[in-house]
Structure formats: C-alpha cells, structure tokens
N, C-alpha and C positions, 0 to 999 in steps of 0.2 A: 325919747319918743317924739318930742318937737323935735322936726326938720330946721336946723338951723343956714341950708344951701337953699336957695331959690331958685336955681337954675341948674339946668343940666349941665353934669359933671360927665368931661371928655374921659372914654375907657381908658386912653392912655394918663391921661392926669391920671385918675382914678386910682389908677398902678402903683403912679407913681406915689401920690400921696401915700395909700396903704402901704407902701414897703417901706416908705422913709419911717412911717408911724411905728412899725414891726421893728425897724431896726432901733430906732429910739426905745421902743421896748426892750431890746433884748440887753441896748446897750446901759441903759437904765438900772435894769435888773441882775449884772451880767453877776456879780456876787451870789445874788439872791433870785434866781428866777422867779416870775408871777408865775404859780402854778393855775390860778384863776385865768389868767390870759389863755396860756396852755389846753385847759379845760374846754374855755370858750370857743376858740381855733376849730378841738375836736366836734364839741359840738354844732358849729357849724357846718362844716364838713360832712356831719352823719348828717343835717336836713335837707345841704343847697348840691349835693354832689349829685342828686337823680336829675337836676336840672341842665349840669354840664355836663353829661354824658349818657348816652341813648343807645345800648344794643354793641356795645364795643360802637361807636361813635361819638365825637365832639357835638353834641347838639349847642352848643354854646361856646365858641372860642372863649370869651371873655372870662363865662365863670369855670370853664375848665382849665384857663391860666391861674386864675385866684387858689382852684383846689390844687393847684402845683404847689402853688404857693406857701398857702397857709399848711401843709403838709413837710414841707420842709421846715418850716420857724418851726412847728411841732417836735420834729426830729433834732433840730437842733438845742429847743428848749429841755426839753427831756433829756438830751448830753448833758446840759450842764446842771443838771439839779444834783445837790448832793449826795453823795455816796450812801447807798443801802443795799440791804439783801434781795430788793427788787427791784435797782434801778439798772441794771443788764438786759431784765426780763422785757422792762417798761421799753428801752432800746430798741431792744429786737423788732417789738410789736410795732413801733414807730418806724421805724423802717421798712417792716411790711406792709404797713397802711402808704407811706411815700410807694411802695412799687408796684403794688395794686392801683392807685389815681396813676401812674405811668403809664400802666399797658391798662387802662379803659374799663377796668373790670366792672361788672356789676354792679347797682348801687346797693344793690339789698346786702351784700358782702364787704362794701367798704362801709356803710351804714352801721353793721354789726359790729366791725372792726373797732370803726371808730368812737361805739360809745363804749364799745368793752375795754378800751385804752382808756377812757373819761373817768371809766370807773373804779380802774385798777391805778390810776394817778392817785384820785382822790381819797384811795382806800392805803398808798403809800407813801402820800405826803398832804396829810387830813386837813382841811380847811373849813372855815367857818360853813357850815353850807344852808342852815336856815333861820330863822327870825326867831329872837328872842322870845318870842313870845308871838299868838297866832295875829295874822297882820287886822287893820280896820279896812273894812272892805268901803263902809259908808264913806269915809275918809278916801279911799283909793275911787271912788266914782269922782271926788271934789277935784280932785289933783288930776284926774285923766280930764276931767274939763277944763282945766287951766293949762296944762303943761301938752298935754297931746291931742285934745280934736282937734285941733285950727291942723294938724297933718292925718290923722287918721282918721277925723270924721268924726259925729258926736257918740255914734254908735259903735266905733273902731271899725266899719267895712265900707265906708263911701270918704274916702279921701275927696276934699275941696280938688276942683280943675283945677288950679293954678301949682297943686301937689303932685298931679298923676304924670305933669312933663318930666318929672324927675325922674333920673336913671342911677337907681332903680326905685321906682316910686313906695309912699311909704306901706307896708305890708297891710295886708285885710288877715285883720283878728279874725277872721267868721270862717278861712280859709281853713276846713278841718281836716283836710292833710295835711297840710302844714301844724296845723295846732296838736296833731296827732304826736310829731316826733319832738316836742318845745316841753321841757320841765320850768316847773314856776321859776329855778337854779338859774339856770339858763336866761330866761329873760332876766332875772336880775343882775347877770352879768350885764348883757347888755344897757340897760339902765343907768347901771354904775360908770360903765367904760364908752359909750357911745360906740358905734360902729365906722371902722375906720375905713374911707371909699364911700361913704354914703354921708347925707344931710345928716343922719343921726346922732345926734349929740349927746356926752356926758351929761348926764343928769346927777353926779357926785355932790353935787350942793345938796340935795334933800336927805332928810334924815337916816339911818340906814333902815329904819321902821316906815319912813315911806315909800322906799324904795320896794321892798320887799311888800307892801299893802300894793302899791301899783303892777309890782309883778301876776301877782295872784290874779288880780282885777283882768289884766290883759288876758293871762292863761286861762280865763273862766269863761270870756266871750263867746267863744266858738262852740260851746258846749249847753245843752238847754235845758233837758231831763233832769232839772235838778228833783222834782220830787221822786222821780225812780231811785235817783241813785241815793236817796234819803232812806227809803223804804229797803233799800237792798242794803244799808250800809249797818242799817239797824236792827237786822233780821240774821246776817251771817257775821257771826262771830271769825270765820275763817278770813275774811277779806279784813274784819278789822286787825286782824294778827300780822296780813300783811303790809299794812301802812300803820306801823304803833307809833309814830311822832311825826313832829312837825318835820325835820331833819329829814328822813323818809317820803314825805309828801313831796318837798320842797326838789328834789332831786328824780324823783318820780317822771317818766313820761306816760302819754296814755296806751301809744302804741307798744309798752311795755307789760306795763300791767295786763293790756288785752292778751298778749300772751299767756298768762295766769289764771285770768277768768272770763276771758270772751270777750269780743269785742261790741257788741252793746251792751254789759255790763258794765267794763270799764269805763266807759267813755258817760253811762248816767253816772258812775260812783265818781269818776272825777270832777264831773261837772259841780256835782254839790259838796266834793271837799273843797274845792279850789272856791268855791264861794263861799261856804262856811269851813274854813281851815280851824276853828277853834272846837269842831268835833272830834280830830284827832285826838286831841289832847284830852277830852272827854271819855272817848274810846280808850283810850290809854288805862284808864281808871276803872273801865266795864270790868263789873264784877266785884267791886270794892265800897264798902259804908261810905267814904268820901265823893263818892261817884253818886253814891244815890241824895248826901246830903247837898250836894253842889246843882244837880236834877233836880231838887224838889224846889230849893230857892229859885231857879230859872224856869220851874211853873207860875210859881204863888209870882211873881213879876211878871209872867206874860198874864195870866188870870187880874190882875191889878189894871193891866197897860189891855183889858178886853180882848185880848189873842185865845179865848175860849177852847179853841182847837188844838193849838199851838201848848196848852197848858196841858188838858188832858193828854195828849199824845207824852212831853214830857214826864207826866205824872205815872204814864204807865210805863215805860223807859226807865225811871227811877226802880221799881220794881222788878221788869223784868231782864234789863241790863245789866241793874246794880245788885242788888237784893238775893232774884232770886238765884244767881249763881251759888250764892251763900248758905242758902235756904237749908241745905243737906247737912252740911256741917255744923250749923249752928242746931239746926231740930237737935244731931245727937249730945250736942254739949248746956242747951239747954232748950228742952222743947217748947216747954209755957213763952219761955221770951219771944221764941219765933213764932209763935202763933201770936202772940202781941204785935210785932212789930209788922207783920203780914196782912193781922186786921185792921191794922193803924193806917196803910199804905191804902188798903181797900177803903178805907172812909175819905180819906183826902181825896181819891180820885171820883170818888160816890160826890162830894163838896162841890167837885166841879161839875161833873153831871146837872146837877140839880140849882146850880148857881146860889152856892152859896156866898153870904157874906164872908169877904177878904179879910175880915179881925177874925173871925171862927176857923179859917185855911187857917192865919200865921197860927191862931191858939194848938190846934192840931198838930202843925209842922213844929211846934214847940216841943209835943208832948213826945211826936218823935223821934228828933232829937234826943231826949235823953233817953229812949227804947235804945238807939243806935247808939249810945257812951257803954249802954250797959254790953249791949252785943258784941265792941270793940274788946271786951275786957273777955268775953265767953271767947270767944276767937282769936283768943292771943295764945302764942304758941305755947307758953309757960301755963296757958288755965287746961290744956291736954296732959290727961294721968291714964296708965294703961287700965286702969279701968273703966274709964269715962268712954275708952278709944272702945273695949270690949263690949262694955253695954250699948256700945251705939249701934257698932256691926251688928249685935246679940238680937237687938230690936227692930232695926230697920228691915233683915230680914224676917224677922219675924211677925212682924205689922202687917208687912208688904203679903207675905206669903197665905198667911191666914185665912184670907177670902177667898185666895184662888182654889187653897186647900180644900176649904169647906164642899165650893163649888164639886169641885174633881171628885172627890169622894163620894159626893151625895150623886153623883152621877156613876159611877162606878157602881155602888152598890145599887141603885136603880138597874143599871143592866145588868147584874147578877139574881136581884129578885127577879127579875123578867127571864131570866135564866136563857138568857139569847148573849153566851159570853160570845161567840164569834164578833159581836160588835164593840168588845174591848180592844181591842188594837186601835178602832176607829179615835176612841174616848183618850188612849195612851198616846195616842200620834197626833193629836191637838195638843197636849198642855207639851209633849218633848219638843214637836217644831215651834211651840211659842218661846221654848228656852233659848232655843238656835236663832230663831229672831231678833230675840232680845237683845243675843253677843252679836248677830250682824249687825242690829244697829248702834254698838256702842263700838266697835270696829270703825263704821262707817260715820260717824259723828265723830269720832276722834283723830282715824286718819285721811279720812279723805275730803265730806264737807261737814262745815256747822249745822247744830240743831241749836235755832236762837228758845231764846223763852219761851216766847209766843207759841214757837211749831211745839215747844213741848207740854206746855199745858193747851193746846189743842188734841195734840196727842193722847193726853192722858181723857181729857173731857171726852172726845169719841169715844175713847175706850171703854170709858163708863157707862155713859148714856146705849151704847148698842146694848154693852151688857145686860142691862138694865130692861130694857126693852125686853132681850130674849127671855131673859129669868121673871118677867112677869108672865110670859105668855107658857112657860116651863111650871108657876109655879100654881097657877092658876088651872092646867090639868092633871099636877101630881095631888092638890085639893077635892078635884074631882074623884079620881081614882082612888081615896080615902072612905068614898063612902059605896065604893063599887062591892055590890055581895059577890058578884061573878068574874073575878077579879082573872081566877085563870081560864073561865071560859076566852075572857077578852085577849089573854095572853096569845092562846092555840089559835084562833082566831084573827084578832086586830092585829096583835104584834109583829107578826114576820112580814105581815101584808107591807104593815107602816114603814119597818125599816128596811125593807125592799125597792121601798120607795125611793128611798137618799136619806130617811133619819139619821140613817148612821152619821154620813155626812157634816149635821146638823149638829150631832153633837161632836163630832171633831169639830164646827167652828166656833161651837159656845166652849169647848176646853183652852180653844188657842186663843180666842179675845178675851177672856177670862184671864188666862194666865200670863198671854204677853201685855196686854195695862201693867199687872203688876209686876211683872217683871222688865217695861224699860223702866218704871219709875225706881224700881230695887237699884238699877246698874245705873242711874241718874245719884242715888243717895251717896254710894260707895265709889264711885270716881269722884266725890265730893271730898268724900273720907279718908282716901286711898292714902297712905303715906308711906313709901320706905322704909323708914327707919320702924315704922308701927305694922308691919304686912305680918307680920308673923302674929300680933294680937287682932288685929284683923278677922285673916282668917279661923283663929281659934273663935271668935264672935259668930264668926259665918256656919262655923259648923258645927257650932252649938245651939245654933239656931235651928240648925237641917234636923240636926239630932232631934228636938221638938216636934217639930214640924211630921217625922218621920214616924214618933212616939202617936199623937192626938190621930193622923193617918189611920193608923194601926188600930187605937182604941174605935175610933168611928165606923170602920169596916167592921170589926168585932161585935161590936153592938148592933149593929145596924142588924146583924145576920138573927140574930137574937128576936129583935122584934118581929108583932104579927106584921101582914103586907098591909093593915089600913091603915095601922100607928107609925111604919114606915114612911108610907105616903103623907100621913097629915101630918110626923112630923117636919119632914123637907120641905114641905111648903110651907109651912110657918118659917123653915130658916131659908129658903132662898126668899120667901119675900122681904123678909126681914134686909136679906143683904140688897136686893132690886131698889129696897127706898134707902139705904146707903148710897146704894153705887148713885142713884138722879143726882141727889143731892153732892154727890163731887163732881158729876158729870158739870152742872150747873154754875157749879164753883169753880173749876176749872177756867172752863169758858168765861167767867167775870173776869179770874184771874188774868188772860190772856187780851182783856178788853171787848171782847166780841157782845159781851153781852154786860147790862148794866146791873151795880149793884145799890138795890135802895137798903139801906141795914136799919135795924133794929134794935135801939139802945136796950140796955139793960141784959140781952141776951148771950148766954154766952156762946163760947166759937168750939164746938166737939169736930175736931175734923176725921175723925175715929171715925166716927158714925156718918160722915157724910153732913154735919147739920152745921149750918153756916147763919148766922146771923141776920141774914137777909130775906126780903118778902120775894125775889124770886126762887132763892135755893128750897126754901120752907115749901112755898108754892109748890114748887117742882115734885117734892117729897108726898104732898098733900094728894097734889095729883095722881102718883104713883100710888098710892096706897089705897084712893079711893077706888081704884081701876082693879088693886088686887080684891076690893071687898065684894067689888059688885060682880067680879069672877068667882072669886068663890062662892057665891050665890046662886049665881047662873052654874056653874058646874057642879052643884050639890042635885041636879035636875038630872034625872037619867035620861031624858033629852036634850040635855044641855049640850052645845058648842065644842068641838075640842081643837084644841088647836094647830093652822095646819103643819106647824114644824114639825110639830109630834108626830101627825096621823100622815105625815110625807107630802 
C-alpha cells in the first residue's frame, strides 16, 4: 500500500516491467504454479476490465492491453496446474474469458466469468483463503498510518499531490464501486504481492495477521452504515447462515452478496463485518450455551469498561441469539432448569438497566454459569430417551393448545346458547385460518426469511396483549349478561341486530389471534424438538395430545349445554378473565424478553410462566391492571344500564 515509485512510470515501461514480472512468476512457479497469483490476475480482471472497455469499444488502450494480458498468464497458469477431474473444465473457462476480453465483450459478462473462474480455482485447488483467527482492526488503523497514508491519505480517499502524478495514482478506499466488487481475499493478495506496473509494493514483511488486519481495515473504508448493518446482522439469522466464518467473509465481495439480499442491505451488513470480523465467528455459535457464555463475558467487560449500551445490547444477544434458540428443547428435557436459566438472564440484563454494581454482574454471571453446565448436560444427545422426546411433544402441545381451546369453545358454545348457529363458520374460520397461519409462517421462516428472537417474542407479546385486551372487553359483558332476567328477550332483539353488525367478524378475529399466538409459538417449540430419527415418537406425543385436547373440547361443549344461560354466562367470564390476566402478564413478559421493555424483578418471587406471572413489578403491574379493569366492569355491567361493549353490540 506505500507507493514505493515516485514518479511516473512510462505505459511502455510499465508493460514492460509487468510481463518481465509475470514471466518471472510463471517461471518461478513453473513446477508449482501460484494459484494465488492466478486468483489475483482474475480478480483483477472482474474490477479493472469496465475501465478498458466501453460499448464494444477500447476506452483505454493501455488497460485493455493489460486485460489481454493478464488473461493469457491466466490461461496459461491454469494449463499448468496439476491434473484433476476439473482442470479441463477450469481450461475451457479460461479460455473463454481470453476470447470474450478479444472481441470487446461486455464488462458485466467478462466480470461474472471472471469471478466464477476465481471461484471454481479456489474450490479445485483450495488455498489458505482467511486469517487465523478474526484480524485487530485497532491494530490495522496503526499500520495504515505507518505503512500507507503518506500514499493514500490519512483517511485512504485524499492522496498527498506529489502521489496523484503517479500513473496510475494510488486508488481511493472511499470509491464504492470500486469497493463494491474488492473482497477482504483480494486485497490481501495484493498486500502480500505488491502490484506489478504500479508504485505498489509487497508488503510480505508484515505478519500474515497484519496483513489480513490491514486488508479488512481498507475494505471497510468505503463502507459507513455500520450500525444498520449491526442491527440487520443481529435480527436475521438467514444472513448470518450466509456468512458462517471467517473463510466466507474473507472471500466475500459486496456486490455479491447484494445479489442475495439487496443492495443496501449488503453493503450496511458489510460494512460492520469488515469492521468487526470477530462477529462472524460469534455468529457461528448463534444458538449455542458457548455463544451465550462468550456474550455474557463481553457484557460484564463492556459494563466494567462503562459501554452501558454496548453491555445491555450484548446481554440481550446472549439470550436471544444464544439461549433462546434452545429455549424449546431444553423446556421439554427439563422445564424448571429453563425457567432458571431464562430468569437468570433476565436479572443480569435488569443489573444493567438499573446500574448495578460490577461484583453482583460477575456474582450472577457466576451463578449462571453453572445453570448453563447443568443445561449442557439436559441437551446432550445421550440425556434424550423416548420418553422424555414423547412427554415433551405430549406437553408442549398440550400447554400451548389449552388456552386457545378454552377460549374456542367458550365461544362456541356462547353462540349456540345465543342460538344464532349461522355465525359458527364465522367462530370455525378464525381458529382454522390461524392453523394455516401458523404453517405459513413456519414455511416462511424456514425457507425463505429468518424470524430472529426479538421478532419472535414480539410476536408472541402482541399476541397476548391484543388477546388480552379483547377478552377483557368479552369478559366484562358475558358478566353482564349473567345477571340479565330478559336474557331471551335480548337475544330476539339485540342479538341479530349486533351480529348484523360485523360481530360475527369480531369473533372470527378473537378465534384467529387467540389461536395463532399459540399456535406459532406450538411450531417454534417442535422445530426445536423435531428429530428424525425421533419423528415417529414425536408425532405419537402430537397426537396424543390432540387426542386430549379433542376429549376436554367434547366434555366442555357437553356441559356447557347442561347449564342455565346465567351460570353459563358467569361461569365464562370468571374463565376468560381469568385467562385475559394470563395472557398481560405474558404479553408483558414477552416484550422484556425481547428488550423492548424493562424488567425490575422481585426477589424471593417465584417465576409461574403457566400463568402468565413473572417476577417483576412490571409483569405483576400489568396483571394488576388487568384485573382491576375486569372488577370495575363487572360492576358496572351488574347495572341494567350499564355499558356494553361495542365489539359485542357491532
């Protein structure tokens, strides 16, 4: 990257040097060809060839003699590489890239050529391609002020005057098409080998750790969004699937990836791996107790070092990148532990909130530690017995399904004593389209984009809390109607009026938010669960759960029919409010989970996530809320003037 030529170098020198250099390479190598040389050739080639050629036109004699050039050493390098089952192939392609730069062709086709030959090199005769281990960028700022401003400027995009006389002067890092089609790989070719025809000098003296820190450094320049492409990289699991190591990064270009995921996407997501390269290898681990114990140590050290943001953000990363992928599997192999190790996670991140003392983090981060020894051991493949696999299927739907159940039916049998069945389909066509829901979005989160943590316990918190909402205002006039003497005058009367209205409606969408909450978080537990070799106890759990579920169904419509219509009434509103200060209290808890909202806890209390009830003065709150709202309605609607509400009354 220092220019070691001071002066402009004549195109014909130029030539000349570069092919003496090329030929000293090949003769060098003539045994053992540099597949890295090779590489770099191509890669050249895919960036500098739109500048020597224009529309089928030379727009540059000079560098469309070079792309002649280096296009041949190519073709010839590739002859002599050792014999394999895809060094004919590699031939071919090398030779169509040589006759494509003859007859002028487009750049965007010898471009594609030329990296798809780079890649099928590297993929046939495999070479180191990235750093030991992720590079030091603070380190790589030191060495681009010692080794390359005095030519590229202190910022890498304002080369000093007495640099820009040079032919060809030394490049601007900030130039983002250029930076577009440059992998970190690539520049550290460059680096290593200096560039032949130009002032640019080997820099092989430096370690191969600084070489590849300075690479990153440069390819990061041009690129600025780094907090976007933090927040995107931490949110979609799908992007980090497509850059799972260093090796991957390192060879990466951006104008590739944009391919993949767009191009302001890629170019924030680049921006802040090429800065921070050591989240790859973090990412690597999303998902994994190591991941979350490796995250929690790089809070409690940023919270130490006063990065307060920087810590929490961490802290919930640890949970919801590491943790809670695991969340599902471990609930069925041991539930108490993971409600342990869940509220354990939720008070460290509450520690930073609240600025706690840094000996009370380590003491916690202690305790969770050995929560995560014990978890290691519930999650090993040897602690799964087909029992453990059956009772988990057995439960999870079974848990899950239960509220949605209660709901469903208690409304069911409401519009049968109402004796207005026509608006059964309405009630049936909410909970079926919330099933159909559920497989689109576990379709859609599997094959096409990620659903990270966050969108999922946001997902389930909404779910709650609307629930929750409707079913107080639901439960608050089936209270009402409990003490109505005129129960069928209201019927012949209010009834048809109300659901003429769009109640029907109304209750199609209290069946379908009802039953699709629990139904993604059911297809969240059981893609957790899911195993091959266990599908067949699996499903025997799944459908002995349905089997339950289909039994309690049965008995509740039975009963229900049995009761008078004011013990019907009074008793549903005792159990949907019942369930309404449930559902806050997850709604609430969701949303701490997911960081949105803060959690203060409350020692000594314990964690019922059954019930909604979360250890915290806002969950409790929430709950508190909720209940106070169902008393003072049923009070008010004990009043034959009383209020009713307008879901109901349309």
């Amino acid at each position: 990257m220092h220019r070691i030529v001071s002066a402009t170098v004549h195109p014909a020198l130029r030539l000349i040097l570069l092919a003496l250099a090329l030929c000293l390479s090949v003769t060098a190598n003539a045994e053992e060809p540099d597949v890295r040389t090779t590489w770099r050739l191509l890669d050249y080639i895919a960036v500098d060839y739109a500048s020597a050629v224009s529309e089928g036109r030379v727009a540059d004699e000079f560098e469309y003699r070079e792309m002649v050039e280096f296009s041949d050493v190519v073709a010839r390098q590739i002859a002599a590489l050792p014999d394999t089952k895809d060094n004919q192939a590699l031939i071919r392609r090398s030779d169509q890239l040589r006759a494509l730069i003859a007859n002028k062709e487009p750049a965007e086709r010898v471009g594609r050529l030329a990296r798809a030959l780079a890649a099928s090199l590297l993929t046939a005769y495999p070479v180191p391609l990235a750093p030991s281990q992720a590079p030091d960028l603070d380190r790589a700022r030191t060495l681009f002020a010692q080794n390359c401003a005095s030519c590229h400027g202190a910022a890498g995009s304002a080369p000093p005057a007495a640099m820009q006389a040079l032919d060809p002067p030394p490049i601007d890092f900030t130039d983002i098409d250029r930076a577009r089609q440059r992998s970190a790989f690539g520049l550290y070719q460059v680096i290593t080998q200096g560039l032949e025809g130009t002032s640019m000098a080997s820099f092989a003296s430096l370690s191969d750790e600084d070489r590849w820190a300075l690479a990153f450094h440069a390819g990061s320049i041009a690129f600025e969004d780094v907090a976007k492409g933090e927040r995107i990289w931490r949110e979609d699991d799908g992007i980090r699937q497509l850059v799972p190591d260093l090796e991957t990064l390192a060879a990466l270009t951006p104008e590739s990836l944009a391919e993949q995921i767009g191009e302001d996407r890629a170019l924030a997501v680049m921006a802040y791996l090429r800065a921070n390269p050591d989240a790859v290898g973090q990412a690597n681990d999303a998902g994994s107790l190591a991941f979350v114990r490796d995250t929690l140590d790089r809070s409690l050290s940023a919270y130490r070092a006063g990065n307060r943001e920087e810590a929490r953000q961490l802290a919930l990363s640890a949970y919801l990148d590491g943790f809670e992928p695991l969340e599902a599997l471990l609930a069925t192999r041991d539930g108490g532990l993971m409600r342990e190790v869940e509220q354990a996670l939720g008070q460290f991140r509450a520690g930073i909130e609240s600025g706690a003392n840094p000996s009370e983090l380590q003491q916690l981060r202690a305790r969770i530690d050995s929560l995560l020894a014990r978890a290691e051991e519930a999650l090993a493949p040897e602690a799964a017995s087909e029992i453990s696999t059956f009772l988990g299927a057995f439960t999870i739907l079974l848990r899950e399904g239960i509220e949605a159940i209660l709901v469903v039916i208690a409304m069911i049998a409401f519009v049968k004593k109402s004796q207005r069945f026509e608006v059964l389909p309405y009630v049936h066509g909410g909970w079926i389209a919330a099933l159909f829901a559920g497989v689109a979005t576990w379709v859609v989160a599997t094959y096409f984009v990620s659903i990270s943590g966050a969108s999922r316990e946001m997902t389930e918190g909404i779910g709650a809390l609307l629930a929750a909402v409707i079913l107080v205002s639901v439960g608050i006039w089936m209270h009402g109607k409990s003490q109505a003497e005129e129960w069928r005058r209201y019927i012949q009367e209010k009834m048809g009026k109300a659901l003429s209205r769009g109640s029907a409606w109304f209750l199609f969408g209290l069946a379908f938010v009802v039953v699709y909450r629990e139904a993604f978080e059911t297809i969240l537990f059981y893609a957790a669960l899911w195993n091959p070799q266990s599908s067949g106890i699996i499903l025997a759990g799944a459908l002995s759960a349905v089997a339950l579920l289909a039994l309690i169904a049965w008995a509740m419509l039975r009963y229900s029919r049995k009761l008078p219509i004011t013990q019907f009434f009074r008793y549903s509103a005792i159990l949907i409010a019942i369930l309404a200060v449930i559902l806050a209290g997850k709604g609430v808890g969701a949303f701490q989970e997911a960081g949105v909202l803060s959690a203060t806890f409350i020692a000594g209390l314990p964690r019922l996530a059954e019930l909604g009830f979360f250890p915290t003065v806002e969950t409790i709150g929430a709950q508190l809320l909720t209940l106070l709202a169902l008393i003072a309605g049923f009070r008010v609607s004990r009043s034959p003037s009383g209020p009713q509400p307008a879901a109901v009354e349309g």
